[in-house]
DRENSE-702095 format. One record per residue: x, y, z of N, C-alpha, C in turn; residue in three letters. Coordinates in steps of 0.05 Angstrom, whole numbers, plus 5000, padded with zeros to 4 digits. Each point is the difference from the previous one (the first is absolute). Layout:
N
XYZXYZXYZALA
...
END
This chain:
255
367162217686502850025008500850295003UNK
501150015022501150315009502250144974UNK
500550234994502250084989501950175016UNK
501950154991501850175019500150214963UNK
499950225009502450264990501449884991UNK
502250054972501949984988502950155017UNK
498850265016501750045015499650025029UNK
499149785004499849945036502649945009UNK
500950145026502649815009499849784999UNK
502949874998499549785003502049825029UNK
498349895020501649955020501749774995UNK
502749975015502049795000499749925029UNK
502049674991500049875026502950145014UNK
500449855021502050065022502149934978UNK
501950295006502650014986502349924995UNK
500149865035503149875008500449695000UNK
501349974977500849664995502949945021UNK
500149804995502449815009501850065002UNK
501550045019504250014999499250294992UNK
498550225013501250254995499050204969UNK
498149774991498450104969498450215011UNK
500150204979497950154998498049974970UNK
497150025007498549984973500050255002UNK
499750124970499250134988498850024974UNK
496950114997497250034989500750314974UNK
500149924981501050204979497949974985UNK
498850395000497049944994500750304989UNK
499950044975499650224989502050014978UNK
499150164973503249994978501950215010UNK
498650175010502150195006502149905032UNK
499149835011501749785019503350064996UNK
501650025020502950074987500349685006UNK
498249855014501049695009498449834967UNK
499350144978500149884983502649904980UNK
501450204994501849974974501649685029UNK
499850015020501749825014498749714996UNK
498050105001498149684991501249924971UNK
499850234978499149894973503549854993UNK
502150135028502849924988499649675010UNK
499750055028498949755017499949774978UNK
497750094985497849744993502050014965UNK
501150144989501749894987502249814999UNK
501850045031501349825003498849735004UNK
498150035014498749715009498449904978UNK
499550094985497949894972500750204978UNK
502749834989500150144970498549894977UNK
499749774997498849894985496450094990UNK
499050185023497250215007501350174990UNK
501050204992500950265005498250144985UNK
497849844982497950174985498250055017UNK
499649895027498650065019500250245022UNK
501850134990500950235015497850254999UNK
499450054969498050105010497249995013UNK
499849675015498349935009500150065021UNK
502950015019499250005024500250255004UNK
501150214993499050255002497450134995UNK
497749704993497650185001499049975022UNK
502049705015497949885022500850205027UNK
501650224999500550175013498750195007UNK
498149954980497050175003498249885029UNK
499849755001499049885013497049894996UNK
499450304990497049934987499550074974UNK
500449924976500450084973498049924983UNK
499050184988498549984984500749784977UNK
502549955000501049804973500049675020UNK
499250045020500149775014497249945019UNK
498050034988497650005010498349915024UNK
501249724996498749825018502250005021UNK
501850135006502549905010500050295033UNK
502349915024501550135007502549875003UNK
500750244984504249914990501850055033UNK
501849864996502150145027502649854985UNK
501950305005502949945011501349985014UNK
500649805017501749925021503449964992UNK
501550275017502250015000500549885033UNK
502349814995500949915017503850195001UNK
500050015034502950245006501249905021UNK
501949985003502950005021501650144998UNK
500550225027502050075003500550294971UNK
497949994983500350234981500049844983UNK
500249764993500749824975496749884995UNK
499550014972497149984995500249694986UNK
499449805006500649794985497949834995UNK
497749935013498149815003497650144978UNK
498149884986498450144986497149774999UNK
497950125000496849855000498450124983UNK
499349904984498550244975497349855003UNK
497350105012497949744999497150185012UNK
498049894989497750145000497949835013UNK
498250235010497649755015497850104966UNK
498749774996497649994972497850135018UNK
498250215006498349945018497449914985UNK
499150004971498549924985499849705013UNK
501549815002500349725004500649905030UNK
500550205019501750055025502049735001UNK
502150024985503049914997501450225000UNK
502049795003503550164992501449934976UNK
501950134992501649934986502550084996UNK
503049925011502350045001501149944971UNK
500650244988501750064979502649864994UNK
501450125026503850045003499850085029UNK
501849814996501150005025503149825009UNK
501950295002503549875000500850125021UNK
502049935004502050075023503149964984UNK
501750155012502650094975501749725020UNK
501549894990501249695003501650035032UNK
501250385003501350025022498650065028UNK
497349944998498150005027498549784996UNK
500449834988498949875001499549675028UNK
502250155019499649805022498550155026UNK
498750134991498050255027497149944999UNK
500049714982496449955005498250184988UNK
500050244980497850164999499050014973UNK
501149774979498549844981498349865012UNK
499649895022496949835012498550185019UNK
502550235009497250155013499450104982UNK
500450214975499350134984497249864990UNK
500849744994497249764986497849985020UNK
500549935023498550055023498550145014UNK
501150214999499550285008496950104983UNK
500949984976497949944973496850035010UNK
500849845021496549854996499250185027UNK
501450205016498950235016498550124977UNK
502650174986498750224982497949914986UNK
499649794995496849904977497450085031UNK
501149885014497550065017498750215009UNK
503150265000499350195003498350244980UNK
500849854970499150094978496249944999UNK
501249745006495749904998498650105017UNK
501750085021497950195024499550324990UNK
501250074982499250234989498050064982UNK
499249694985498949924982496749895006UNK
499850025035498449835016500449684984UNK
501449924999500249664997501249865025UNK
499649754990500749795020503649985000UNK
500549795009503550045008499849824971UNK
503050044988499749904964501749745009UNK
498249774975501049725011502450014991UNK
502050174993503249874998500450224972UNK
502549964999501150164970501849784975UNK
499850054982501349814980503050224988UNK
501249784996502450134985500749734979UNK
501650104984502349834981502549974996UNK
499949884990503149805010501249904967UNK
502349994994501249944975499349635016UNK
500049874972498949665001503549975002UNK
500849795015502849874993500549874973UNK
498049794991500349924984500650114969UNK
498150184999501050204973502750195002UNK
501049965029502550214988501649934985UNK
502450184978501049954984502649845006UNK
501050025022502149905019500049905020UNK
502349865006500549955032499650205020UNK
502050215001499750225009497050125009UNK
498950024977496650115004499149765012UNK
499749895001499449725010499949925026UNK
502650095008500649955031498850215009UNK
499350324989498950205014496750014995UNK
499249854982497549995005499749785019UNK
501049725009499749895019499750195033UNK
502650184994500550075030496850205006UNK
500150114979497550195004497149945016UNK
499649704985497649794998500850005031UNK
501549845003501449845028499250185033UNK
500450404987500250215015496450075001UNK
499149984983497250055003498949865011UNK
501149694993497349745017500749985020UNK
502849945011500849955017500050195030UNK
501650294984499250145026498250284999UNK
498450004986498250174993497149875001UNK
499349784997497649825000499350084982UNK
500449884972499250014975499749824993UNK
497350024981498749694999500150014957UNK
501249824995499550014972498049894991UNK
498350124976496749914991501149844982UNK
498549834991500649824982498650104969UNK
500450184992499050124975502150024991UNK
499350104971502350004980499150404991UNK
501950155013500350285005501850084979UNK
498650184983503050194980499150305009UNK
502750045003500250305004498650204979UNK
499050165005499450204978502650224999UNK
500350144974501650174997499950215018UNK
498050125005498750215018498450065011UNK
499350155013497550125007498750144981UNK
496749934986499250084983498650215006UNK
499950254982496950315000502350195009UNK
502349965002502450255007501350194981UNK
499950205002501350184982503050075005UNK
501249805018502650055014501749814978UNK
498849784982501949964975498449864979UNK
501550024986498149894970500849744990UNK
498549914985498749774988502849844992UNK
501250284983501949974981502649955011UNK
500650035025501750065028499549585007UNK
499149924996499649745012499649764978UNK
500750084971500249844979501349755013UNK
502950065003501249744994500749915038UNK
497850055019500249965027498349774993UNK
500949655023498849814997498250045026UNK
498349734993498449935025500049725006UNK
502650045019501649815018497349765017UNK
500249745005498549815012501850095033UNK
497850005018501450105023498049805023UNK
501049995024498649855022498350275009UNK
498449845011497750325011500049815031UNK
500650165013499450005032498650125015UNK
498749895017498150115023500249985026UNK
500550235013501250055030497650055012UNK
498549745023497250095016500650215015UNK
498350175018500450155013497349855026UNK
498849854992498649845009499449765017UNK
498049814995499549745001499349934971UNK
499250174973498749854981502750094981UNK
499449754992502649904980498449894974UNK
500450064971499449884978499949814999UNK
497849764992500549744998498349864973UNK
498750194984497549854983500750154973UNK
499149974980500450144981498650314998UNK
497850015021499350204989501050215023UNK
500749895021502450195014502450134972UNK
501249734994501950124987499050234978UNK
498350004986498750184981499350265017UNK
498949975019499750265016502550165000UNK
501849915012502950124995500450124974UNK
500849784988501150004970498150264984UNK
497250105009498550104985501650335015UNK
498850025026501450135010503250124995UNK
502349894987502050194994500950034975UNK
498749794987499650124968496750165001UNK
498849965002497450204982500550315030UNK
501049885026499450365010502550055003UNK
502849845004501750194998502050104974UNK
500249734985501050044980498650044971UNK
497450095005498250034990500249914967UNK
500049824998499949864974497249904985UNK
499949964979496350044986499449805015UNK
497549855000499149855018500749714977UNK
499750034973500649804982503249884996UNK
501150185012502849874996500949814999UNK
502649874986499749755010501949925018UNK
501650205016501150015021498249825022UNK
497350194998498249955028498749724997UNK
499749964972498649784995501049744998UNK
503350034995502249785003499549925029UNK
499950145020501250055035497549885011UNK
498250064985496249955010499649664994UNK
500450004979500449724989501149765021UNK
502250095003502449815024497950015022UNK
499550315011498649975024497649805004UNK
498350014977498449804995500549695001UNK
502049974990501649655003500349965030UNK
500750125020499049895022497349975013UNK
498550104987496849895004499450075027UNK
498849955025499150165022497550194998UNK
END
């Protein structure tokens, strides 16, 4: 398997979204289009906000605290107003994707560029694996809050709409595993142990967007995945019982 430099450019797809969007690719800490992201991605995910110093690493693009990974920040802009945000990495160890975050602020939200944003996605992976000499990557996975566990109505209806926005107009396919979030990304010196005591690890839907014809269907598809964004991206021990809860399920569909 090919490698790249830690500091190889790194190319983006075509810039210009929908109704007048501009993308913009925020790749560096010293970035003045960062502190706009890290306010960005506060408003849209407070409930993350320990993740802040995460995405300022993925600004690196190629980070040593993120190994297997290339990180991107996608700022979405109108008109001077920065509102849309995509936080998501191609694995090239596994050649997947994996979408982080990804919001749009409630008052653009009728300009379509939450599904191009998701869409769009599966350029940049391709363009990533061609750097990597790989094949085009069979699709990217993201997560999703479960409806059922929210604590409310409220959360309830917005984890529906979410689900509803991914399957429906994003082509998101939900796996039938039983997925818990990990607290973090593990091997980082960006926060400590002690920093994530009393942070849970939420049961969440794990979704898979083809970019393809091949779609998951056996258990040991699903394990391929599942191995893939816990052991390379969220690099968790291989014994965990995160992975081994998720492996388990994957297994009960047999295939």
């Amino acid at each position: 398997m090919n490698d790249i430099a830690l500091n190889t450019p790194i190319k983006t797809v075509e810039r210009q979204g929908p109704n007048g969007v501009t993308l913009h690719e925020v790749v560096g800490k010293d970035s003045p289009l960062l502190p706009v992201t890290l306010d960005l991605f506060a408003a849209l995910f407070d409930d993350y906000i320990r993740y802040a110093p995460y995405v300022r690493e993925c600004a690196l693009a190629r980070s040593p605290q993120h190994p297997a990974r290339v990180d991107h920040l996608w700022l979405a802009e109108k008109d001077g107003e920065f509102f849309g945000l995509n936080i998501f990495c191609y694995v090239h160890t596994v050649n997947i994707g994996f979408v982080g975050f990804m919001g749009v602020l409630d008052s653009h939200r009728h300009l379509g560029v939450g599904t191009w944003l998701m869409t769009h996605t599966h350029e940049q992976l391709k363009i990533d694996a061609a750097q990597f000499g790989r094949p085009v990557p069979c699709g990217y996975l993201c997560e999703s809050e479960a409806p059922d566990d929210a604590p409310n109505d409220a959360e309830r209806n917005i984890a529906e709409r979410r689900l509803k926005f991914l399957t429906e107009r994003c082509d998101g396919h939900i796996l039938p595993v039983e997925y818990t979030e990990p607290k973090m990304v593990g091997g980082v010196d960006y926060i400590t142990e002690a920093e994530l005591v009393d942070i849970p690890t939420p049961s969440m839907k794990l979704l898979f967007f083809p970019s393809g014809a091949w779609m998951p269907t056996t258990g040991d598809d699903y394990a391929f995945l599942l191995r893939g964004l816990y052991l390379d991206y969220y690099r968790v021990p291989s014994d965990s019982w995160l992975l081994d809860k998720a492996l388990r399920s994957a297994a009960a569909h047999g295939g």
